[in-house]
BADO-903511 format. One record per residue (C-alpha): residue number from 0; residue in one letter; y, x, z. Coordinates in steps of 0.02 Angstrom, whole numbers, plus 32768, in hexadecimal, padded with zeros to 4 digits. Each point is the difference from the previous one (the first is absolute). Layout:
BADO-903511
NUM;A;Y;X;Z
...
//
This chain:
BADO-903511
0;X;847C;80EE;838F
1;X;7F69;7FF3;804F
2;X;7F48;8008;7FA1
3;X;805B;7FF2;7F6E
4;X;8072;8097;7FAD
5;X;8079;7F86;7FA9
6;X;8001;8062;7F6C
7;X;7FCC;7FD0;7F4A
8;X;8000;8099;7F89
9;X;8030;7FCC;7F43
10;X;7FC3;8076;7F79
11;X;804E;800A;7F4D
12;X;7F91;8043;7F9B
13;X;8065;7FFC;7F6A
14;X;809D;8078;8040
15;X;7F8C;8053;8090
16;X;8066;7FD8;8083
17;X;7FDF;7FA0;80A4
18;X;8059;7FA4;8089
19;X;7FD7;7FAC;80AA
20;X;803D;7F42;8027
21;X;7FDC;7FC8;80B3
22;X;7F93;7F68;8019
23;X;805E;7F5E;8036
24;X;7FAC;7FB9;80B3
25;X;8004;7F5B;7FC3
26;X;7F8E;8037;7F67
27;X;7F88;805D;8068
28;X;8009;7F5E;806E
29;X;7FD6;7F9E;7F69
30;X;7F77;8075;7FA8
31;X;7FB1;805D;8092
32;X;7FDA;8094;7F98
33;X;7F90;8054;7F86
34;X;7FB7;7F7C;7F8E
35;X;807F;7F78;803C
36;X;807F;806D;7FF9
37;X;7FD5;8034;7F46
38;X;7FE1;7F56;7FCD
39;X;809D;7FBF;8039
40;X;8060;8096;7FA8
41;X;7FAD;7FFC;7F71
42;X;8019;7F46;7FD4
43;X;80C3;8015;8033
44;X;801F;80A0;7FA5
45;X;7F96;800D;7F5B
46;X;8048;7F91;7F86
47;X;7F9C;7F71;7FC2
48;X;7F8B;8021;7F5B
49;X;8011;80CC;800F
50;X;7F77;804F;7F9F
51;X;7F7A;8067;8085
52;X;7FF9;809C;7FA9
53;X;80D2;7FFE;7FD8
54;X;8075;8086;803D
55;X;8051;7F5A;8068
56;X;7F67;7FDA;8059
57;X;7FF5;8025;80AB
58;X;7F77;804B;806A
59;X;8003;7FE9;80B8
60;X;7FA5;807A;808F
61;X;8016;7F99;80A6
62;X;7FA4;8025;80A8
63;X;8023;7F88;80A9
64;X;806D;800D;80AC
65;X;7F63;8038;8053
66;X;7FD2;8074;7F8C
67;X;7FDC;80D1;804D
68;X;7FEC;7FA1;80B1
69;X;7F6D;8015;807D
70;X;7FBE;7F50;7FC1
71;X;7F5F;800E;7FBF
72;X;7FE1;7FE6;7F41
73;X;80C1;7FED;7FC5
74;X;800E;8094;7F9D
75;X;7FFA;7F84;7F55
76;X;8090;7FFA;7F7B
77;X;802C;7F78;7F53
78;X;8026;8036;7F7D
79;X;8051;7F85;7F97
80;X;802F;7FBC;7F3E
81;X;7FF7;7F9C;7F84
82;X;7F4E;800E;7FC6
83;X;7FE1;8047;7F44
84;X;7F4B;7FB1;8015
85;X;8031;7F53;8033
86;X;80B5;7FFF;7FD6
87;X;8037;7FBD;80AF
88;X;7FF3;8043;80B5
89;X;7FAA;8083;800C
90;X;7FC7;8074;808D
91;X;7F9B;808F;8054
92;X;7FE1;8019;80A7
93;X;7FAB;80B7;804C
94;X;7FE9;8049;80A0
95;X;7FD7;80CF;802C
96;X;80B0;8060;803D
97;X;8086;7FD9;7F7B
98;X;8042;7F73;8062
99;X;800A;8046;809C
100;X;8055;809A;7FA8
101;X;8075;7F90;7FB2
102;X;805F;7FBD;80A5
103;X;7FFF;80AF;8035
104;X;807D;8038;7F5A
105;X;8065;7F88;802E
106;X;7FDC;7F52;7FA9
107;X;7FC3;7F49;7FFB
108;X;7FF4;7FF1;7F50
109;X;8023;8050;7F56
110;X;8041;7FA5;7F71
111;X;7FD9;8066;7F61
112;X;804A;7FC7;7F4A
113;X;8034;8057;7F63
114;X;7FA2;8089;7F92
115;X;7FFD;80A3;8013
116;X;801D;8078;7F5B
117;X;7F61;8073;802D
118;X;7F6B;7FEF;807E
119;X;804E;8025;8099
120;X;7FCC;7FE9;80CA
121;X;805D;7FCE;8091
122;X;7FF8;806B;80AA
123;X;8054;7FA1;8095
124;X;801A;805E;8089
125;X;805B;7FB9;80A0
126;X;807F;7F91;7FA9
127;X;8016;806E;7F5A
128;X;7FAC;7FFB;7F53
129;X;7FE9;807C;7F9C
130;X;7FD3;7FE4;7F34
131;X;7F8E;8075;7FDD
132;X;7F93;802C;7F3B
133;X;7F6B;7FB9;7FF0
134;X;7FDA;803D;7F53
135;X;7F7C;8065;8035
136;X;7FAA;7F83;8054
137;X;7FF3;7F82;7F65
138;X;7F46;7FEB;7FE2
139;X;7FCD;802C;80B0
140;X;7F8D;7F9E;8059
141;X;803A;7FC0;80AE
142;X;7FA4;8075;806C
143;X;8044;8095;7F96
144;X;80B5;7FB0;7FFB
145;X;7FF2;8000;80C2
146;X;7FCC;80AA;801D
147;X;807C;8050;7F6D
148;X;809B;7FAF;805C
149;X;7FB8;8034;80B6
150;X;7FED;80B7;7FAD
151;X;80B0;7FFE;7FC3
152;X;803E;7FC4;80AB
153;X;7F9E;8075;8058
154;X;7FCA;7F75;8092
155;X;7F5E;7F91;7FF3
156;X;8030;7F90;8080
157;X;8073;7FB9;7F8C
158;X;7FCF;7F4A;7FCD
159;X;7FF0;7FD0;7F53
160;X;7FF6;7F61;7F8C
161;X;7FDE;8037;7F4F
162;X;7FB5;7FA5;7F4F
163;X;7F93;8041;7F8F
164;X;7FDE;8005;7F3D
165;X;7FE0;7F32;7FF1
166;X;80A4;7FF0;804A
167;X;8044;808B;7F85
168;X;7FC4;7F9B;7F7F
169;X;8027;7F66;8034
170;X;7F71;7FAC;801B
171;X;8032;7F4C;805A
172;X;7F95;8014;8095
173;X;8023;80A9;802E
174;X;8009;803E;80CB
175;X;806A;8055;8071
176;X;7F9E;8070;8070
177;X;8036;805D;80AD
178;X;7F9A;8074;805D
179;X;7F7E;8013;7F61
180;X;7FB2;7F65;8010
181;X;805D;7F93;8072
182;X;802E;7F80;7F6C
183;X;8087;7F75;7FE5
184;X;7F91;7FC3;7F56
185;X;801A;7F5B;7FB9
186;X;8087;7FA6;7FA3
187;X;8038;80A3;7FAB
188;X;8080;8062;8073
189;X;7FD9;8093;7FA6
190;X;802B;7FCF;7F79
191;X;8088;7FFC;802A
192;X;8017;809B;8036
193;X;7FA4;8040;7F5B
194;X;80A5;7F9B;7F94
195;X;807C;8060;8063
196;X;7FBF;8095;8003
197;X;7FE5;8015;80AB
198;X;7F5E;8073;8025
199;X;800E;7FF8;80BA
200;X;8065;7FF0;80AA
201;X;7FF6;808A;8084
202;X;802E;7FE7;80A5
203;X;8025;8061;809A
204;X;8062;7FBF;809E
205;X;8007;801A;80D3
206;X;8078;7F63;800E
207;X;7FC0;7FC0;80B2
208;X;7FE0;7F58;7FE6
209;X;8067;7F9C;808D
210;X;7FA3;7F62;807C
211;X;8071;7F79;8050
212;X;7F87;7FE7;8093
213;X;7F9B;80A1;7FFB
214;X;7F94;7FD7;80A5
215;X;7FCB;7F41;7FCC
216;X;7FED;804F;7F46
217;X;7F85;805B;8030
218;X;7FA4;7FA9;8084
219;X;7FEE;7F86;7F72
220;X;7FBB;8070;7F7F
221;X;7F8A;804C;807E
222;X;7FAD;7F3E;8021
223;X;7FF0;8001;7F3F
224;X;7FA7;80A9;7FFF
225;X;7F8F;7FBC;807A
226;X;7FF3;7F59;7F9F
227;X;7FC3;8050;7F6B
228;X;7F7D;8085;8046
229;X;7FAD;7F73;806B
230;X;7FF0;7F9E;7F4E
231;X;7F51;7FD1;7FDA
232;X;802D;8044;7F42
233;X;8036;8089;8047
234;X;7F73;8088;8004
235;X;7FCC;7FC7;7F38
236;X;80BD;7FFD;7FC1
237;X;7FF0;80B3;804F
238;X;7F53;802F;7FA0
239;X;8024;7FB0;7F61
240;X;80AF;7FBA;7FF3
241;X;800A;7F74;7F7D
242;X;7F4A;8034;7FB3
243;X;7FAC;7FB0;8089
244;X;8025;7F5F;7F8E
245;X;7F80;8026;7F7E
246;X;7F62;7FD6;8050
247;X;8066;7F6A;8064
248;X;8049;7FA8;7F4C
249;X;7F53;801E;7FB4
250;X;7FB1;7FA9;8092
251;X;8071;7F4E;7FFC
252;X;7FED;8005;7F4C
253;X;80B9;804D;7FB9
254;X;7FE3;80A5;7FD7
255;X;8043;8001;7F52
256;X;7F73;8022;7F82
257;X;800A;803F;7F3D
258;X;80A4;7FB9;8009
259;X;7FF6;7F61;8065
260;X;7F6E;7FB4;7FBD
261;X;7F90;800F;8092
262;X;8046;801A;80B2
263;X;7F6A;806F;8047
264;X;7F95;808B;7FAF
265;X;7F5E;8054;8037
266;X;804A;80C5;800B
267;X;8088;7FD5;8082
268;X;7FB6;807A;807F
269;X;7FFA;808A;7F80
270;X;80D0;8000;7FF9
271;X;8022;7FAC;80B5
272;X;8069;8033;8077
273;X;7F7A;8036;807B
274;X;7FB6;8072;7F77
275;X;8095;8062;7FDA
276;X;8037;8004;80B2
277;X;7F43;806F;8017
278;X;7FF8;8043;7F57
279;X;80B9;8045;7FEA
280;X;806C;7FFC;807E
281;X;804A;809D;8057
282;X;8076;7FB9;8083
283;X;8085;7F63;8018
284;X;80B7;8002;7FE8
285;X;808F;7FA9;8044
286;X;80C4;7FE2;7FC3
287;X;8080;801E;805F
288;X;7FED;7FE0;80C8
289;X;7F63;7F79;7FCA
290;X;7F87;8008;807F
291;X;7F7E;7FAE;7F7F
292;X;7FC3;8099;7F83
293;X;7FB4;7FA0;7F8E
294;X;8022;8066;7F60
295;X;7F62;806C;7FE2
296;X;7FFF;809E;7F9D
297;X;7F75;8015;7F9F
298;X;7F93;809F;7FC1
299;X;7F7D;8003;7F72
300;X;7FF7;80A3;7FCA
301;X;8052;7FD9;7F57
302;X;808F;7F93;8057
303;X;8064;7FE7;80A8
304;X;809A;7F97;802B
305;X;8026;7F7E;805D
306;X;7FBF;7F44;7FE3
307;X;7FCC;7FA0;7F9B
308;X;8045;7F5E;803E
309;X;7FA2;7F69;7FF5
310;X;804B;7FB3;7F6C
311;X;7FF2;8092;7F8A
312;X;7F3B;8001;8061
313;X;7FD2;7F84;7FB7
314;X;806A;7FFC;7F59
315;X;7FA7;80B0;7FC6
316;X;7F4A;7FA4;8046
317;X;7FE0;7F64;800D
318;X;8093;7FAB;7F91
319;X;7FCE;806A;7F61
320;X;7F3B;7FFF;8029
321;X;7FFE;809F;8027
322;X;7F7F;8056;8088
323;X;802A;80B0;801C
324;X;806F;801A;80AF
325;X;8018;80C3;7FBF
326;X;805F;7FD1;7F64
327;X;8066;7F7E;805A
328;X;8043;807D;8077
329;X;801E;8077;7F6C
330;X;8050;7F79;7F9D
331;X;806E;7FCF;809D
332;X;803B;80AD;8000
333;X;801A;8011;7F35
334;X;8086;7F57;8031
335;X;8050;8038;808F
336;X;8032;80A8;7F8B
337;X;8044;7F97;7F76
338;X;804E;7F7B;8070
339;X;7FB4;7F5E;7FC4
340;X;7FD9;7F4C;805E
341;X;7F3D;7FF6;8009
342;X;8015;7F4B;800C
343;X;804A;7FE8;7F69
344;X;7FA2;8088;7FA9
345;X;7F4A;7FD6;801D
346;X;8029;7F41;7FEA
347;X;803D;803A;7F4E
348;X;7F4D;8061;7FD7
349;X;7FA4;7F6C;8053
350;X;8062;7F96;7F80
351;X;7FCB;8060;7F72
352;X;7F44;800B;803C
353;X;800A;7F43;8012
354;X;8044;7FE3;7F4D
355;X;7F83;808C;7FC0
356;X;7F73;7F97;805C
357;X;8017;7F60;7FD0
358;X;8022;8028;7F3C
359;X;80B9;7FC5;800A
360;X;804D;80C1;7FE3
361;X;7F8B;809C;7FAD
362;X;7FF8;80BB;801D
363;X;8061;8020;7F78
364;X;808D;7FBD;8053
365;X;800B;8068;8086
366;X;7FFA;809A;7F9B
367;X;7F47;7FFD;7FF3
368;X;7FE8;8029;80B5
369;X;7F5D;7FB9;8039
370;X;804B;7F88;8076
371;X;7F54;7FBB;8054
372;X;7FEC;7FC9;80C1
373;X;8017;80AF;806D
374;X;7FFB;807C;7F63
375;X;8057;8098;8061
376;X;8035;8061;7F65
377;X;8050;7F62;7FBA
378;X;8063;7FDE;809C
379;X;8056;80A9;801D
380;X;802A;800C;7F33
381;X;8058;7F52;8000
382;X;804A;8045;80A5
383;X;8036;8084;7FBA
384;X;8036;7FB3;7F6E
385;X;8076;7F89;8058
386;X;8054;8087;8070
387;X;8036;8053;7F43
388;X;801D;7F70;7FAA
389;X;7F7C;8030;7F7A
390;X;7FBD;7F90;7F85
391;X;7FBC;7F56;804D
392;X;8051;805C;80B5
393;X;80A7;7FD3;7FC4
394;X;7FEF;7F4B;7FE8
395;X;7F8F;7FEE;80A6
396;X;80A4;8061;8051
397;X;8053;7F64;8005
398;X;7F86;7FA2;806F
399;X;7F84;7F83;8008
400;X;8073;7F73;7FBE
401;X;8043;804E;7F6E
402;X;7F6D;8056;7FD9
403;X;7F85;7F52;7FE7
404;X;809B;7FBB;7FA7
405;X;8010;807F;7F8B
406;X;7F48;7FEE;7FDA
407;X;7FFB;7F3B;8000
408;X;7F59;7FBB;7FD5
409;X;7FFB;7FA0;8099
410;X;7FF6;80B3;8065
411;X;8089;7FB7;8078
412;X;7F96;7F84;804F
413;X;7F97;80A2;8043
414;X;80B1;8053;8031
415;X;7FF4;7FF1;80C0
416;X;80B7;7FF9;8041
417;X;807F;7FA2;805B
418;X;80BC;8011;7FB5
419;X;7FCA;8090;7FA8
420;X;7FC6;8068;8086
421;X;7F46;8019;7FF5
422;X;7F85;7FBF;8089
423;X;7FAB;8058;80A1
424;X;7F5B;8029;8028
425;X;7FE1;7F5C;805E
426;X;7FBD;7F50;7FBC
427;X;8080;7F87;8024
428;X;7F66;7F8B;7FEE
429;X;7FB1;8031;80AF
430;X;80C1;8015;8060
431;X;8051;7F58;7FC2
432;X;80A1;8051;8071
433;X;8008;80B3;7FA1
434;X;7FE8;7F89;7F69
435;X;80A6;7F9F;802B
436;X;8054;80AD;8018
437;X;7FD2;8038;7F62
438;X;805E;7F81;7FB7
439;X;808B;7FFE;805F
440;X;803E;808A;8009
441;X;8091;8044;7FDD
442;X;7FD3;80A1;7FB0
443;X;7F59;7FBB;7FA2
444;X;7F4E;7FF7;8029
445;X;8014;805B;80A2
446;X;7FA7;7FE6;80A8
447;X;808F;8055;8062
448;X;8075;7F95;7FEE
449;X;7F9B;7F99;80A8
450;X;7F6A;8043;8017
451;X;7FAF;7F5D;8048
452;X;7F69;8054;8068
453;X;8002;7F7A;8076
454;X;7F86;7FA0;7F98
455;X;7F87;8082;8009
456;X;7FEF;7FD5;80B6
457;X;7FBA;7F6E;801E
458;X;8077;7FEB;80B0
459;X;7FFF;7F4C;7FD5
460;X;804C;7FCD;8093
461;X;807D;8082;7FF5
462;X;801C;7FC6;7F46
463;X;8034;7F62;803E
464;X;806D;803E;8081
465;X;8052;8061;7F84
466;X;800B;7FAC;7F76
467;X;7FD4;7F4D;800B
468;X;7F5B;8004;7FAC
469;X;7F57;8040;8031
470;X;7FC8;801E;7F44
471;X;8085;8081;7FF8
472;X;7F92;807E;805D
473;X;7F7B;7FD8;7F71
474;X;7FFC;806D;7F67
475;X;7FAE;7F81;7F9A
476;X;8078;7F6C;8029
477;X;8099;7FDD;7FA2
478;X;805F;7F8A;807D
479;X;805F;8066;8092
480;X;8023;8086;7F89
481;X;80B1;7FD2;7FC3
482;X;802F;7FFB;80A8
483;X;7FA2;80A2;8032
484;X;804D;805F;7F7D
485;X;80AC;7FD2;8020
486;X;7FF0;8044;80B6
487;X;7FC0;80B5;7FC4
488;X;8077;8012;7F73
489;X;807C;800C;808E
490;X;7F91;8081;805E
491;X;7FEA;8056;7F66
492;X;80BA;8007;7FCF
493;X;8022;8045;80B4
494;X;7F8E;8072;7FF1
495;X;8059;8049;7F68
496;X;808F;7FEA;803C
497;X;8010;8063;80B5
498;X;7F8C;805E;7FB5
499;X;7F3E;7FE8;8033
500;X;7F4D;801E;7FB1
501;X;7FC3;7F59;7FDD
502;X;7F47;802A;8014
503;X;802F;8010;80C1
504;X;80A6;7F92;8014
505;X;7FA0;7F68;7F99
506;X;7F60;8023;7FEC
507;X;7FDF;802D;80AB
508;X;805A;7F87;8059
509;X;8079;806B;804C
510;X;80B1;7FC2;7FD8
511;X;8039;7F5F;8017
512;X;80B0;7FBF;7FEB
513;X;8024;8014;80BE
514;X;7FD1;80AF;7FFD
515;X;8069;8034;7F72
516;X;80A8;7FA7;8046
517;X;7FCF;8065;8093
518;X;7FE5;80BB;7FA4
519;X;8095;7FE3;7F9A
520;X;8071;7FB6;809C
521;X;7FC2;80A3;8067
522;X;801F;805D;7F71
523;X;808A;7FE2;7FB1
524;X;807C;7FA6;8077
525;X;802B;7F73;7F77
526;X;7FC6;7F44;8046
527;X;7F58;7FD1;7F95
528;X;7FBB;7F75;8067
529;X;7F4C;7FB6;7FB9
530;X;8046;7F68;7FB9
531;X;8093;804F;7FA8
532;X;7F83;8083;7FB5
533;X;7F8F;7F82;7FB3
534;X;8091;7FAB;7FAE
535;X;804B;80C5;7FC1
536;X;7F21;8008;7FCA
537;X;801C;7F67;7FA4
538;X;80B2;8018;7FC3
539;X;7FBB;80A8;7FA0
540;X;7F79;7FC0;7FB5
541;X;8058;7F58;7FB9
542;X;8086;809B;7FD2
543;X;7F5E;8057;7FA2
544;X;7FDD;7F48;7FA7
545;X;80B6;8006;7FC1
546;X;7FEE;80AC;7FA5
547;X;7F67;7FC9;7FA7
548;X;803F;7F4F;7FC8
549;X;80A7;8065;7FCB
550;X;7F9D;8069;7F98
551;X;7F98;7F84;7FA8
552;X;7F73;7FC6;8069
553;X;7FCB;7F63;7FEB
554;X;7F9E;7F96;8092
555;X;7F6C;7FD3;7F95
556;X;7FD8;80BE;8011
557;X;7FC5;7FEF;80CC
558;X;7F53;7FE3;7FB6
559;X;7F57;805D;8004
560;X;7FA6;8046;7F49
561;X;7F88;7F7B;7FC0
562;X;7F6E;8058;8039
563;X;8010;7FD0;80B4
564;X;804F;7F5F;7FE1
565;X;7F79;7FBB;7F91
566;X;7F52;807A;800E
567;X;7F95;7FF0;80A8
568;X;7FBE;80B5;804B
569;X;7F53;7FFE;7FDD
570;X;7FA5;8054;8081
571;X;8013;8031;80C6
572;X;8054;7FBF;8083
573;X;808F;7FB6;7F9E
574;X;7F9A;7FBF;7F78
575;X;8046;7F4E;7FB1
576;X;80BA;8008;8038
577;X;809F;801B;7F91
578;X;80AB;7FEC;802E
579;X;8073;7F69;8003
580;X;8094;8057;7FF5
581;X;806B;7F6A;7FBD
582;X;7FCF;7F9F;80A8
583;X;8038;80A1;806C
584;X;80AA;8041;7FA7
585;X;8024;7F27;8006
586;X;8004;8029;80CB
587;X;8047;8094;7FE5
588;X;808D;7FD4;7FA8
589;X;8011;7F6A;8096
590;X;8008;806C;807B
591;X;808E;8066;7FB4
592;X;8072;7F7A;7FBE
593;X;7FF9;805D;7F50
594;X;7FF4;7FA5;7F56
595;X;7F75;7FE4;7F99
//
């Protein structure tokens, strides 16, 4: 095969033994790869109603055809389950070296069920596994975890995806991280992991990866490189990577504030982008063959690492009121040890603030922790508390949902969360089209599922050339956007799928569904002409729908919390607007043919 290996590994972790299947064409035809590979998998092989966190669950690692290539940005993988947060699809996606590494040992995917007896890890080297004790590793953080098992293999260049304690524990949300801080985070993967006890997977390989049309291959990857560095975005993606949106949210008004209730603040230069790009930041870095570094590793004296993202940015500032860009970046390394989702985490303590603020839940029930508006002390105890599963920790384990639930008193209505899976740092109030996402999609309140930049723009001609309506290049409009979304979706899934960064493939402008019938024609030999691939686009994610309605969900749940249905932003550029998310998922659900 070409781009492809052909080879799915399928781990028992239950009897410790392994064994390789090969890959039918007409599946890879059907799925692509990585994310629509594992979706398509997962909904035909894990049998309808399995618990999450049961020996008979299955957990999925998938990475794309052009995956360890010279094309810029692909060095992504999926990994894949039934979530133990939501209860349906779930999914991680994470970029760094592991993928590329991956293809090298010799597969497209690994298919991982069972339970293993004692903490154990996996080592994969060129087409064999090895199950190796992990019982001294239990209670390691990741960045330990990975430099124990690179000691005991006696080679650093060996690439590594390993959970920490909250995944131990088995907290709901926790992460699977690869290269320290490269991080597949939401939905609960490593949980996963945690339930089987499966500390990490090691992997070493020097597979050559094989091109169908090596000379067009990379002709075409070469116009991409060239596409991307002559960018506009291109020199602050470099700077600041996602950070740079801090100051830009807080100037249109979205910037999520003490927990949604504003959409600007008055400190956002104190924790912006621009301010820990000149404060902190010691040099960029890349994943594999990206010729866009814009991972920063950071130095305070106290702390260094790599990041923070935006998202967990803003959740440590802004979100929870709190001003101090120091003890974010120490509180974005504390979570990258442990291997917890930010998102979910710091909409959880803005929760509890919320309640605390507004008389509906007291100290006392948070163990007496004195959960006020950016009270650093209070933030890293709960934290810590919920990577342990001590006292109030162990009910707050279980996620936003559950959590306000479990409390009652009304607390729900503050729960901010879309299926279960607990909001971003973006007011869906000010981006009517990342509000439609939201609600959409098929892993929860998510804005990767499409990533609908375009109406950030305002290209309206190119709106309506695209999509049939100039209002769809205007954040604040609602009409356009069920139409807008359902194009990027598409680009998003393909993204996934061959594998490719969104913030470049999407949000950049830089694949199309031309250019990926082309990569993957070049690259793999199989016939994926454009229209064919948006039809295999669309196939997998009305294949996604189908897993969710099979376990349980119910259409009434493509909605948006109250909040930004019902209360108007207050101040800044996007003061006055909520969402009419009825009116949108109405299109929506038009546009697909699906059933209300």
């Amino acid at each position: 095969m070409f781009g492809y290996t052909g080879k799915r590994l399928i781990i028992d972790l239950t009897e410790h033994t392994y064994k390789v299947e090969n890959i039918e064409e007409s599946l890879l035809l059907s799925s692509i790869g990585g994310r629509g590979l594992n979706s398509v998998t997962l909904f035909n092989r894990l049998k309808p109603q399995t618990e999450p966190l049961s020996p008979e669950s299955i957990l999925l690692f998938g990475i794309g055809p052009l995956t360890g290539t010279c094309l810029p940005a692909s060095a992504r993988f999926t990994v894949s389950g039934k979530s133990p947060l939501t209860g349906i699809l779930g999914d991680g996606n994470a970029g760094g070296h592991w993928a590329s590494e991956l293809k090298f040992a010799g597969f497209d995917q690994i298919s991982i069920s069972g339970k293993s007896n004692k903490w154990i890890y996996l080592f994969i080297f060129n087409g064999k596994v090895e199950f190796r004790n992990a019982e001294y590793l239990k209670g390691k953080d990741i960045f330990e975890t990975t430099t124990l098992i690179r000691k005991e293999l006696k080679d650093n260049s060996i690439q590594i995806s390993a959970i920490g304690p909250a995944s131990e524990n088995l907290v709901k949300f926790g992460s699977i991280s690869c290269n320290l801080t490269r991080i597949a985070a939401r939905t609960g993967m490593g949980t996963i992991m945690g339930s089987k006890k499966l500390k990490a997977i090691a992997l070493k390989g020097d597979i050559p990866v094989k091109i169908k049309h090596p000379d067009k291959f990379l002709k075409l990857s070469q116009l991409l490189d060239k596409k991307i560095e002559s960018h506009p975005e291109f020199g602050r993606r470099k700077k600041m990577g996602t950070t740079m949106l801090i100051s830009q949210l807080n100037k249109i008004g979205i910037l999520p504030t003490n927990h949604f209730q504003n959409g600007i603040n008055d400190y956002s230069d104190k924790i912006s982008g621009e301010t820990l790009s000149e404060k902190f930041n010691v040099k960029n870095k890349a994943c594999f063959n990206c010729n866009l570094p814009c991972s920063r590793y950071f130095f305070t004296g106290e702390v260094e690492g790599e990041g923070p993202e935006y998202e967990t940015l803003c959740g440590f500032t802004s979100r929870i009121g709190q001003k101090d860009l120091h003890f974010a970046l120490k509180m974005n390394d504390y979570v990258n040890r442990m291997g917890l989702d930010s998102i979910t985490l710091t909409e959880i303590i803005g929760w509890a603030m919320e309640c605390i603020q507004k008389g509906i839940l007291s100290f006392s029930d948070f163990d007496n922790l004195n959960l006020v508006w950016g009270n650093k002390k209070a933030i890293f105890e709960l934290t810590r508390k919920i990577v342990y599963r001590e006292g109030v920790g162990d009910i707050l384990a279980e996620g936003v949902k559950k959590a306000s639930e479990y409390f009652g008193k009304d607390s729900e209505k503050l729960a901010l969360h879309v299926k279960g899976l607990e909001i971003i740092c973006g007011d869906p109030r000010g981006i009517k089209g990342y509000g439609l996402t939201y609600a959409i999609s098929s892993r929860g309140a998510d804005h990767l599922r499409a990533e609908p930049f375009f109406e950030l723009t305002c290209n309206k001609k190119e709106a309506k050339k695209r999509f049939g309506y100039e209002e769809a290049a205007d954040r604040l409009e609602e009409t356009g956007k069920p139409e807008l979304v359902n194009y990027t979706e598409k680009i998003a899934l393909l993204c996934d799928s061959i594998t490719m960064c969104k913030n470049i493939g999407l949000c950049m402008d830089i694949l199309d569904i031309q250019t990926c019938a082309e990569l993957l024609n070049y690259g793999t030999g199989l016939n994926f002409n454009p229209s064919k691939l948006y039809e295999t686009a669309e196939h997998i994610i009305n294949i996604e729908r189908e897993f969710n309605l099979r376990e349980g969900l119910k259409p009434e749940e493509d909605t948006l919390p109250e909040r930004f249905i019902k209360e108007p932003l207050k101040n800044g550029k996007s003061a006055g607007h909520t969402v009419n998310i009825k009116k949108m998922v109405d299109r929506y659900y038009e546009i697909k043919g699906w059933k209300k």
